[in-house]
Backbone as JSON, one array per atom type, in Angstrom:
{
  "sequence": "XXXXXXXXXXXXXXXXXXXXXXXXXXXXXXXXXXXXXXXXXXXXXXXXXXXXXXXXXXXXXXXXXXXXXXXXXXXXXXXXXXXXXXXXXXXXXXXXXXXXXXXXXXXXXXXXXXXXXXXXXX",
  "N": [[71.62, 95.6, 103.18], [74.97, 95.92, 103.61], [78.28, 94.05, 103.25], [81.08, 94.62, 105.06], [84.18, 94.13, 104.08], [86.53, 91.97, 104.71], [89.45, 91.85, 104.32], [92.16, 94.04, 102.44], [93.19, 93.87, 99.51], [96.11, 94.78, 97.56], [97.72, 95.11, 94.72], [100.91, 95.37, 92.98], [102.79, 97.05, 90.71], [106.29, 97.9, 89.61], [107.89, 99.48, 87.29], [110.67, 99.42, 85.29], [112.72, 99.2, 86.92], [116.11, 99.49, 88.6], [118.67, 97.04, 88.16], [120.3, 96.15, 89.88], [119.32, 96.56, 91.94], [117.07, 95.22, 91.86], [117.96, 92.57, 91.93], [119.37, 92.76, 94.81], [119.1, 91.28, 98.13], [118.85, 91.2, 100.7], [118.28, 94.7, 100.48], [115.74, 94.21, 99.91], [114.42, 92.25, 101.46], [114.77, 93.76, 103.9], [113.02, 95.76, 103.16], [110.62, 94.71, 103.0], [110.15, 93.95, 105.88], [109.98, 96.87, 106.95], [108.03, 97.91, 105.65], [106.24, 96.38, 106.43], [106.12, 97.22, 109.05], [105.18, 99.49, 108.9], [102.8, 99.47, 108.67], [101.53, 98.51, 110.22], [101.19, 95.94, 110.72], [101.54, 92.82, 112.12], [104.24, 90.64, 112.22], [104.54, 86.93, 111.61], [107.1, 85.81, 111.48], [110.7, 85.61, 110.06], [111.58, 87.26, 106.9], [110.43, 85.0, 104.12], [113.34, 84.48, 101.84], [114.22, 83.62, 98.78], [116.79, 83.21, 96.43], [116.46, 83.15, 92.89], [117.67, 81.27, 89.09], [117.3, 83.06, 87.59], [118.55, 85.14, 88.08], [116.7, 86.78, 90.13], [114.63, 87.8, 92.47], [112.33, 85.5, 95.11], [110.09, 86.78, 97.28], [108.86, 86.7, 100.8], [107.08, 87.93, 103.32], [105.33, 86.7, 106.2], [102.27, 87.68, 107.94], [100.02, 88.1, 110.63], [98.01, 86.63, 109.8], [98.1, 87.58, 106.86], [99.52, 88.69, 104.58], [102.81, 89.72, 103.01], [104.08, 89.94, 99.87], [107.39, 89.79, 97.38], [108.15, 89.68, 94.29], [110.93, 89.64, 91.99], [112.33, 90.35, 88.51], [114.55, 90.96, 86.7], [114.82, 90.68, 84.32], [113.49, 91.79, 83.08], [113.09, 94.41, 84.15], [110.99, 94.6, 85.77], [109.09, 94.28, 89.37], [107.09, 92.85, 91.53], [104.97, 93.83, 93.35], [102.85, 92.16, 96.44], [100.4, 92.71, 98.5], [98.03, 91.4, 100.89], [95.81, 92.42, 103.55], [94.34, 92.63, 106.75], [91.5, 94.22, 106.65], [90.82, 95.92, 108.77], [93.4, 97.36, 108.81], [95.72, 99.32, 107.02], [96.7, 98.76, 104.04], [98.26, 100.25, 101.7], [100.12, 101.86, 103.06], [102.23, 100.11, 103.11], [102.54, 99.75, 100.7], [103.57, 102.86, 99.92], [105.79, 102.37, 101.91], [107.6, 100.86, 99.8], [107.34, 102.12, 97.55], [108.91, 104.44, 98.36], [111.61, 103.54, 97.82], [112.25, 102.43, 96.39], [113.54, 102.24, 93.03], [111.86, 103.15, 90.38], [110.55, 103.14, 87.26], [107.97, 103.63, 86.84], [104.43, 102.99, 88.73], [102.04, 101.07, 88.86], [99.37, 100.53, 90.6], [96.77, 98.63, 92.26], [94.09, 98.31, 94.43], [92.07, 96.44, 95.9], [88.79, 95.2, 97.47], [88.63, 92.56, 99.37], [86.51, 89.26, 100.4], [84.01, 89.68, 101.86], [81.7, 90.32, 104.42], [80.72, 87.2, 106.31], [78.17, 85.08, 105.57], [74.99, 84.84, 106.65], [73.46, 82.24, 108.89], [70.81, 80.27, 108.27]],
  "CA": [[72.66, 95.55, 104.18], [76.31, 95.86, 102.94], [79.17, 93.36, 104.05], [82.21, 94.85, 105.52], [85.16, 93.48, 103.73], [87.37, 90.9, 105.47], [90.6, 92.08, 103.57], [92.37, 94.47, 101.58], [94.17, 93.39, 98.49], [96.86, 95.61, 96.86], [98.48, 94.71, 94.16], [101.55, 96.95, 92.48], [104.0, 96.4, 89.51], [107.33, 98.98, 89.34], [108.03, 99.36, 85.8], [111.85, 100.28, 84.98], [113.9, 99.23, 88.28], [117.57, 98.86, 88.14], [118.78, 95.21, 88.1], [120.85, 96.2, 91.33], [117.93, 96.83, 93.27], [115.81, 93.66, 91.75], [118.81, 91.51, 92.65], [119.49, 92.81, 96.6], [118.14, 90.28, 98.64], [118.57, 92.19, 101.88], [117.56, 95.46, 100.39], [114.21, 93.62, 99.47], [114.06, 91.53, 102.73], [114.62, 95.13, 104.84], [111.9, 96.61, 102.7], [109.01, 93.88, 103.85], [110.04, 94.27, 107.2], [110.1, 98.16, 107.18], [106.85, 97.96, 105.08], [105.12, 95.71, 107.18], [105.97, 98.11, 110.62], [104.52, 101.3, 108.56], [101.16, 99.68, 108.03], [101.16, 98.03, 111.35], [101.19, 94.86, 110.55], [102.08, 91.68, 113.34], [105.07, 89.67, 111.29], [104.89, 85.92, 112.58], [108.35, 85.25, 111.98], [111.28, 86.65, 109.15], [110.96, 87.06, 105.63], [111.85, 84.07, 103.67], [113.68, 85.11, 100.61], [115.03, 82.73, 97.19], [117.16, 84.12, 94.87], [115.84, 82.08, 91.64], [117.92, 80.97, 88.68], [117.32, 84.17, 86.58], [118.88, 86.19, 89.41], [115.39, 87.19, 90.12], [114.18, 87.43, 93.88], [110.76, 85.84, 95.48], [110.57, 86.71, 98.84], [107.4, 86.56, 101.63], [106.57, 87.8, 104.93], [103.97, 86.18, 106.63], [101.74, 88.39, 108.34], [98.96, 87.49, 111.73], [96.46, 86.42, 109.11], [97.92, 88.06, 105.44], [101.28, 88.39, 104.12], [103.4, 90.78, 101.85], [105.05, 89.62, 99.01], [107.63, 90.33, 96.03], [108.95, 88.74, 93.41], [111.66, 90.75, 91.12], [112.22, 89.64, 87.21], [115.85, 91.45, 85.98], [115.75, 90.57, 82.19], [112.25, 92.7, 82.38], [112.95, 95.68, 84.71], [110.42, 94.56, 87.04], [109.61, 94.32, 90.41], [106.18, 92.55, 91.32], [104.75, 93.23, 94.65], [101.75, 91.77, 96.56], [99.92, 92.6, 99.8], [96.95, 91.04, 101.75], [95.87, 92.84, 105.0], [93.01, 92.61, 107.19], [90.35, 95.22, 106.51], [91.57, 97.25, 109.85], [94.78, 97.85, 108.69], [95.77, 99.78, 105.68], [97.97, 98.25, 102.87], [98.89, 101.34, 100.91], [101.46, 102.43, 103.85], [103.3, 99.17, 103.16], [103.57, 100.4, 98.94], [104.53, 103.57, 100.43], [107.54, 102.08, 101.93], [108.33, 100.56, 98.44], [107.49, 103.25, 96.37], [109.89, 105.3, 98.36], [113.06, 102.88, 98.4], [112.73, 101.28, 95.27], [113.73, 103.69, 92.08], [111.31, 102.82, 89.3], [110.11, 104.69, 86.46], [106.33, 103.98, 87.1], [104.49, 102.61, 89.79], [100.67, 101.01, 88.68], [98.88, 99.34, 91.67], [95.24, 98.85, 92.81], [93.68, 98.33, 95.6], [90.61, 95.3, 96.04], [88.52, 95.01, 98.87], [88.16, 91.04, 99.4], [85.85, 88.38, 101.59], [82.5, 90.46, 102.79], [81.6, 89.56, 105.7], [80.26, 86.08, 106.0], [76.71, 84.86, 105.48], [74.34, 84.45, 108.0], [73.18, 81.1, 108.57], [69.44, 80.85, 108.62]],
  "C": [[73.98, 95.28, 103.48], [76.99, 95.27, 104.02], [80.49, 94.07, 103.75], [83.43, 93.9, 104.85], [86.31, 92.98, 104.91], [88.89, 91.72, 105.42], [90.77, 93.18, 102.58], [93.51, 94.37, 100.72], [95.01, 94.75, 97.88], [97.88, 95.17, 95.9], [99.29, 95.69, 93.28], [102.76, 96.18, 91.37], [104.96, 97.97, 89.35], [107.76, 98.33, 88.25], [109.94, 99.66, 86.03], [112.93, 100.53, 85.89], [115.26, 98.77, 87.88], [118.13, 97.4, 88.22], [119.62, 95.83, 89.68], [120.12, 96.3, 92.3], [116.7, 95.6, 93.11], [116.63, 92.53, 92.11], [119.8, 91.58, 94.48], [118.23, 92.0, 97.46], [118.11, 91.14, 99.85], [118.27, 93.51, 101.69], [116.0, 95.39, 100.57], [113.68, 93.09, 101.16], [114.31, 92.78, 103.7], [113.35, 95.78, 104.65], [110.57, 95.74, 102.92], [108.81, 93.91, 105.12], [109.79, 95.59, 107.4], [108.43, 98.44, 106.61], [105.34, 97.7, 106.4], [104.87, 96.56, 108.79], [105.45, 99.09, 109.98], [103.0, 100.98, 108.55], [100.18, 99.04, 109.56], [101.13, 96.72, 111.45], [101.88, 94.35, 111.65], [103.31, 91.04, 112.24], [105.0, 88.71, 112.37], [106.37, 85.57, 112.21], [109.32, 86.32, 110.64], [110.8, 86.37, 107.87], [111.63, 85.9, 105.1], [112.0, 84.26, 102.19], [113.87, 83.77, 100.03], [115.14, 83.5, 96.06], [116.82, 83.23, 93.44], [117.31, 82.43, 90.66], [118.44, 82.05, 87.91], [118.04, 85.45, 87.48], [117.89, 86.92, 89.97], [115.18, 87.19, 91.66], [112.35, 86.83, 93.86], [110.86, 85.56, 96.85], [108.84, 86.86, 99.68], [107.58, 86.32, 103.05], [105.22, 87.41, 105.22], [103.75, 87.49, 107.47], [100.81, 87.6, 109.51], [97.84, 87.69, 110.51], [96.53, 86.83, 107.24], [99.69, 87.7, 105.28], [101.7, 89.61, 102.54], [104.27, 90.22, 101.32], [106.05, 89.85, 97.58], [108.11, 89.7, 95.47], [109.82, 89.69, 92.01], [111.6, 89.66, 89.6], [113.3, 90.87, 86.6], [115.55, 91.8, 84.83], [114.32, 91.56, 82.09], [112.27, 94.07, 83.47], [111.72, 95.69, 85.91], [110.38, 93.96, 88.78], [108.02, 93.79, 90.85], [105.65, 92.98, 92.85], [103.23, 93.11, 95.59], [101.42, 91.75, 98.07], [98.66, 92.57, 100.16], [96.68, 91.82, 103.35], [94.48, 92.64, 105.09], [92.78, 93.93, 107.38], [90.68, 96.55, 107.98], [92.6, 97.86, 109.87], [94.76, 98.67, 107.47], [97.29, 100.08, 104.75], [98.87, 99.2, 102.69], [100.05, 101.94, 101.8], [102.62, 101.29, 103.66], [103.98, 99.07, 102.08], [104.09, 101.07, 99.29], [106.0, 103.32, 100.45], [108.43, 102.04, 100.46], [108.42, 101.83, 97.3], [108.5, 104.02, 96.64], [111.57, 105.07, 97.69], [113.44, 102.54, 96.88], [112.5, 102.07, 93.86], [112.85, 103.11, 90.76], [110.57, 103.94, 88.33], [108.43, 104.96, 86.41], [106.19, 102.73, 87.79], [102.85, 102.16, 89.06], [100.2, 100.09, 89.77], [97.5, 99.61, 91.75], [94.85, 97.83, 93.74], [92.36, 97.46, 95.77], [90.27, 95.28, 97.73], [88.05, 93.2, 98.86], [87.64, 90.6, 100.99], [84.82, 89.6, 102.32], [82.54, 89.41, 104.1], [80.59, 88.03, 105.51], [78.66, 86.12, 106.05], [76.34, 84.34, 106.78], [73.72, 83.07, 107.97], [71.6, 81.47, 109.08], [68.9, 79.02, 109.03]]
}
């Protein structure tokens, strides 16, 4: 008997983004919201961004149960970004968004299925 995964993990790294686009906080904070309506996702409230020290962003929408998140890094051209969804939904429309918006010279992500379904108690 195979367990149905709970969740699907996606994790994605843009190689080679411009520092103008890893340091827009409202570009970034448009693009979790715009993300999160392509994949269907519920948002419980807005995104909450921090611009860090290095001029770097890490920003995070909560989600009804997951959450999409990014975190930029300037002095290295990247752009980090991380999404949880429940197993009925499907992540990859929420890279989409990003892959479209956000100009990088390569895109490597993959895709985990996490939490089977729970054990039966006996």
């Amino acid at each position: 008997m195979s367990a149905e995964p709970a969740f699907r993990h996606v994790a994605a790294d843009f190689v080679g983004v411009p520092y103008s686009q890893l340091t827009d906080a409202s570009l970034l904070s448009g693009l979790l919201i715009a993300s999160a309506g392509a994949a269907g996702f519920t948002a419980i409230g807005a995104p909450v961004v921090h611009i860090l020290p290095n001029d770097g962003i890490a920003a995070v929408l909560l989600l009804d149960g997951c959450h999409v998140t990014v975190h930029t890094f300037p002095e290295r051209e990247l752009l980090l970004l991380d999404i949880l969804a429940l197993s009925t939904h499907e992540p990859r429309k929420a890279l989409d968004v990003f892959a479209r918006r956000v100009s990088a010279r390569a895109v490597h992500s993959e895709v985990r299925d996490r939490g089977g379904a729970p054990a039966t108690k006996r």
